[in-house]
C-alpha positions in Angstrom: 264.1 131.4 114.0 261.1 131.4 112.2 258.2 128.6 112.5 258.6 126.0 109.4 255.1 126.9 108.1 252.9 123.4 108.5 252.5 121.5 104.8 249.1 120.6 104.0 246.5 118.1 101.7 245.9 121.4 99.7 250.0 121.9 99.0 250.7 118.2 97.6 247.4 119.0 95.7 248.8 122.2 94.3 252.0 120.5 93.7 250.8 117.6 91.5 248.1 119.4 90.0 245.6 116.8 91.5 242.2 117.1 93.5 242.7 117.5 97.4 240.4 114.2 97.7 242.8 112.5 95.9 245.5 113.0 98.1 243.7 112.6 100.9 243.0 109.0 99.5 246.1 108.3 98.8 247.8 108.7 101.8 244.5 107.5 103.8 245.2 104.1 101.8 241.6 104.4 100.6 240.5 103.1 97.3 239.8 105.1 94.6 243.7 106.0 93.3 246.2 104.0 90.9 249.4 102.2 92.6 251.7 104.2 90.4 249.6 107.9 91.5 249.5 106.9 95.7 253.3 106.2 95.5 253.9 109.0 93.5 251.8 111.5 96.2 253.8 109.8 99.3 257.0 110.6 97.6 256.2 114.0 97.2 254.1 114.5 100.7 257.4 113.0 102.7 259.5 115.4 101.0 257.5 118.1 101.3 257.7 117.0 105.4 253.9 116.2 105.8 253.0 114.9 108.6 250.5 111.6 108.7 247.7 112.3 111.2 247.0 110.3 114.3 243.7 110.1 113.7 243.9 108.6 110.4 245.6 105.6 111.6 243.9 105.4 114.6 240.4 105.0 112.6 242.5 102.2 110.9 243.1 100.3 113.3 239.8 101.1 115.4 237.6 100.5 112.6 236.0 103.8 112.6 234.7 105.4 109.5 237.0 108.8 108.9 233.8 110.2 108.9 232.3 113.4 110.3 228.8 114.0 110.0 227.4 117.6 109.3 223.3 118.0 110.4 221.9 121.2 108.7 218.2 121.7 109.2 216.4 121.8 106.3 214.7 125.6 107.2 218.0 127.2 106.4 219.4 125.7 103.2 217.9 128.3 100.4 217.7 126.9 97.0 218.7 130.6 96.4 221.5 131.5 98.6 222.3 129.4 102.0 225.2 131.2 103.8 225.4 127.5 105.4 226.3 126.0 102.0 229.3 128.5 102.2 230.3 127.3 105.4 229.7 123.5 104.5 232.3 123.8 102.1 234.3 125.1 104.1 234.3 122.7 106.9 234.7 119.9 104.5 238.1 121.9 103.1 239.0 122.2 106.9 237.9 118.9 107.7 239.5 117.2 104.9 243.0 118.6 105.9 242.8 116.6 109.0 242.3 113.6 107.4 238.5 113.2 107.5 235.7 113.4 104.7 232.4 115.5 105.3 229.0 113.8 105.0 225.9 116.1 104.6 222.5 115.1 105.6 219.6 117.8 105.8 217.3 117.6 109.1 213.8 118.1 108.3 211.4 119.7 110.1 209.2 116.4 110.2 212.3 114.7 111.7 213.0 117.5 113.9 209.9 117.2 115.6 209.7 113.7 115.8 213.5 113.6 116.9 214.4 111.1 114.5 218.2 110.3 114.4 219.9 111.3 111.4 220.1 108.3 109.1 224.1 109.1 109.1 224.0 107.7 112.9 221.5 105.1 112.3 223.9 103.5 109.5 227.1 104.0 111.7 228.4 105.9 108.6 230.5 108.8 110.9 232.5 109.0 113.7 231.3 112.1 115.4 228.5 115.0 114.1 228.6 118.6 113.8 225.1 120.0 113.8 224.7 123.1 111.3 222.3 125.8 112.7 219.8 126.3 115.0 218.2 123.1 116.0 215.6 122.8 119.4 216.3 122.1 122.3 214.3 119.1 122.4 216.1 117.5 119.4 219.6 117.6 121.3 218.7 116.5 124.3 217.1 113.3 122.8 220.1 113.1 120.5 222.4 113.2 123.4 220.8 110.4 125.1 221.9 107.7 122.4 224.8 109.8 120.6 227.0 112.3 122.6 230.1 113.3 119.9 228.4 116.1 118.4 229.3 119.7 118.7 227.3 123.0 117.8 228.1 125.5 115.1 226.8 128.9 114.8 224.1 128.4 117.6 224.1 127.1 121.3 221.6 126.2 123.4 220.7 128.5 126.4 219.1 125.5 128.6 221.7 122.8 127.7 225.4 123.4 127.9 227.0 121.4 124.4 230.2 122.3 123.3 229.7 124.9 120.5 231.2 127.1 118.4 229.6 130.7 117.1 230.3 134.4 116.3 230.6 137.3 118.6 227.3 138.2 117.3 226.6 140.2 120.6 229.6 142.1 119.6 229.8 142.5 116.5 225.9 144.0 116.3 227.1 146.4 119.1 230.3 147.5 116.6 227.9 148.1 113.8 225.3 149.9 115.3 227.6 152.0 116.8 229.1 152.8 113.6 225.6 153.9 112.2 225.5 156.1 115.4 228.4 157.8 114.7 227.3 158.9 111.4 224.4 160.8 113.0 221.7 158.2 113.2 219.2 158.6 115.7 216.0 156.9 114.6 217.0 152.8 113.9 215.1 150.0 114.3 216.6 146.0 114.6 215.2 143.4 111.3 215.3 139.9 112.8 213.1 137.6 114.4 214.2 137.8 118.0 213.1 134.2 119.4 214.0 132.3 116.0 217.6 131.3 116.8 220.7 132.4 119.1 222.0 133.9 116.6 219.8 136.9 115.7 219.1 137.4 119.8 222.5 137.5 120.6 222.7 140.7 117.7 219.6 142.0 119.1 221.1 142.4 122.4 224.5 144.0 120.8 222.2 146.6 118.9 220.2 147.1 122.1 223.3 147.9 124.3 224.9 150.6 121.6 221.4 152.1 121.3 221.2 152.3 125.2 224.4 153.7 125.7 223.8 156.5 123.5 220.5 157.0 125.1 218.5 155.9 122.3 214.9 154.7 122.3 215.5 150.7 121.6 211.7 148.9 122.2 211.7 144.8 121.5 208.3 146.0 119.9 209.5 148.0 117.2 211.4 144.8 115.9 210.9 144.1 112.2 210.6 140.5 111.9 212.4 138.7 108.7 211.0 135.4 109.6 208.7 133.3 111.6 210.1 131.7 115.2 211.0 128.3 113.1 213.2 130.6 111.1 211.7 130.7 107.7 211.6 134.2 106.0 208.4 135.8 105.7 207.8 138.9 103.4 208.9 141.9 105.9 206.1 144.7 106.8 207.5 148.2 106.6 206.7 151.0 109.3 204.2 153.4 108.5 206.1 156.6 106.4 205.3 158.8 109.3 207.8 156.0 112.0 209.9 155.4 109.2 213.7 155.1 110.6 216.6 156.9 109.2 218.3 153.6 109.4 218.0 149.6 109.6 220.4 147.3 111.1 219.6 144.1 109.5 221.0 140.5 111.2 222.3 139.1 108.3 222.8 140.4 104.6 220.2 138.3 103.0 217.4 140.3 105.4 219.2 143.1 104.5 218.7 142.7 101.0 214.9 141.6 101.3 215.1 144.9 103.1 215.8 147.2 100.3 213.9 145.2 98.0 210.7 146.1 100.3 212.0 149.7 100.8 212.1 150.5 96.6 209.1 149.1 96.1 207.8 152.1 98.7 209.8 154.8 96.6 212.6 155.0 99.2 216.1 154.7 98.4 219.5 153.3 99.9 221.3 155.2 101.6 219.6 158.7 100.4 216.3 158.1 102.3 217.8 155.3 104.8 220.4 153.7 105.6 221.0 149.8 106.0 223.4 146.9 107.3 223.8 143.7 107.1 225.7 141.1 109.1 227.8 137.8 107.8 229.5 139.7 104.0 228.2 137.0 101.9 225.7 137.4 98.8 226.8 135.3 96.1 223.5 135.4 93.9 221.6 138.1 95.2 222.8 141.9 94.2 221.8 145.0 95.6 221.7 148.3 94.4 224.2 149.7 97.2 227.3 147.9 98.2 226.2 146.9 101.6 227.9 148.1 105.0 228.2 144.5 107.4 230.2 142.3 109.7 232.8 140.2 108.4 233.7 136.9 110.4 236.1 135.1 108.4 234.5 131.2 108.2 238.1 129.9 107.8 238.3 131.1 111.8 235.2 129.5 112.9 235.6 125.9 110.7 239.6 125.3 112.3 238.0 126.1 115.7 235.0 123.7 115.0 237.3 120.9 113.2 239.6 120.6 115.9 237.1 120.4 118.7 235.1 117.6 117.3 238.3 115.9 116.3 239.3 116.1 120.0 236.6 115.3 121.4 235.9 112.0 118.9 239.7 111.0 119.9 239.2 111.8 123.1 242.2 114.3 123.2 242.0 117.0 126.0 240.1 120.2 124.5 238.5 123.4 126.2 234.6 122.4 126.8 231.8 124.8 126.4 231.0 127.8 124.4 234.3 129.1 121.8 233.7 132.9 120.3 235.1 133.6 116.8 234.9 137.6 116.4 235.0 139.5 113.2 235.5 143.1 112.0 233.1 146.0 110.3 233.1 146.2 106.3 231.9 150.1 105.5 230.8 150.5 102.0 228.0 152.7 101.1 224.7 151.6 102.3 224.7 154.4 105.5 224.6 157.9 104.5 226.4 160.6 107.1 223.8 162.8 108.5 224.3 166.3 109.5 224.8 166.7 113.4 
């Protein structure tokens, strides 16, 4: 017999035509909703066979907020495009299913380096944090010392062993540069800033092992680096025309389109001169002239992962400790041009 498929917020929403904060509130007994409107959504979300999370009661009766804080350092929130903006949403969506609301407080730089606490802990405002992006080592350790229910997403820390959540980005580079391989490349070079978080080192590594195993030239010098080691962008610096590549792989689709932008300027085009990838499938502002060859890792796979680990951990509910890979698969479009063998 099939599994009875679980009912969520987002179902009674669809069903009443209603916000999903609204029936969160409602059956939360939170303000903010009309008597006649909350009995009218626990009608429908008892017949629909929802089931009331433990949690919710719990922070009831414990007189904890319902709260999860989400840290994202200032450095990686573009007023242009901010892949973690993307995921934000999406963790609040995920987040908010389980019966808790998201609040969002930007880290900067200043209070990074001063390891100030986020004002969210200071004002006992949430009941556990999920830190957004890479943040120094420094900063979590003095977090943990006063504040331990936090968890890591998209980043780890190599000297410090939180529970985290990230890509396969050690993969997932190897899977794409492999695939730029196999369409005759010989010539590539790596864009990203090796030192400035996890993230982009792990890719490096994933590009270095295809380009190894294929007994390819793969020097750490011939990096091209998008930004500098605090992981602000910086205008890239091209090759010389006479080391110019036949292709980039780029660690993230923003780089790669700062990447062609740089390359056009030069006369070059994409994929007739060079190829180029990108990493993460998500541009919503910025357009390129070539749809862009990348690495898809769904965020709905990563936030469910993160959301019920800091939910665990917050309730104090057995969970898996350490480090939890989400893997993703290869988008081809048209930014790498087949070369002749």
């Amino acid at each position: 017999m099939a599994q009875k498929k679980k009912v969520r917020l987002s179902d009674i929403a669809e069903k009443l035509k209603i916000s999903t904060v609204t029936v969160s509130k409602a059956l939360s007994n939170k303000e903010g909703v009309g008597d006649e409107l909350r009995d009218q959504i626990k009608q429908i979300a008892e017949k629909m066979g929802y089931q009331t999370k433990k949690t919710s009661s719990a922070a009831s009766k414990n007189g904890t907020t319902g709260n999860i804080g989400i840290l994202i350092p200032s450095r990686f929130f573009s007023p242009n495009v901010s892949y973690y903006w993307h995921i934000f949403n999406t963790l609040s969506s995920e987040l908010l299913t389980r019966g808790y609301y998201s609040i969002m407080e930007l880290l900067s730089d200043d209070d990074e380096n001063k390891c100030s606490l986020p004002r969210m802990i200071q004002d006992k405002k949430i009941d556990g944090l999920i830190i957004l992006g890479q943040t120094s080592d420094l900063y979590l350790e003095t977090l943990n010392k006063t504040y331990s229910n936090f968890i890591l997403f998209d980043f780890y820390s190599a000297k410090l062993s939180f529970d985290s959540v990230s890509n396969d980005n050690y993969f997932c580079s190897y899977m794409v540069t492999n695939y730029v391989i196999s369409q005759g490349h010989k010539k590539i070079r790596f864009v990203g800033n090796f030192g400035a978080t996890t993230s982009i080192s792990d890719r490096f590594m994933g590009f270095q092992k295809a380009m190894l195993e294929n007994h390819l030239i793969c020097s750490p010098e011939e990096i091209l680096n998008d930004r500098d080691e605090h992981g602000s962008l910086i205008k890239i610096q091209l090759p010389p025309e006479e080391n110019m590549p036949t292709a980039f792989v780029c660690n993230c689709d923003e780089t790669a389109v700062n990447l062609i932008n740089a390359l056009e300027e030069k006369g070059f085009k994409v994929p007739q001169d060079i190829s180029v990838t990108g990493f993460d499938n998500y541009l919503p502002q910025k357009k390129t002239p070539v749809e862009l060859t990348t690495v898809y890792i769904k965020p709905e796979d990563s936030t469910k992962i993160a959301a019920e680990l800091i939910i665990n951990k917050i309730t104090e509910q057995a969970y898996i400790k350490g480090r939890h890979l989400v893997s993703g698969s290869l988008i081809i479009r048209d930014s790498v041009k087949k070369l002749s063998f």
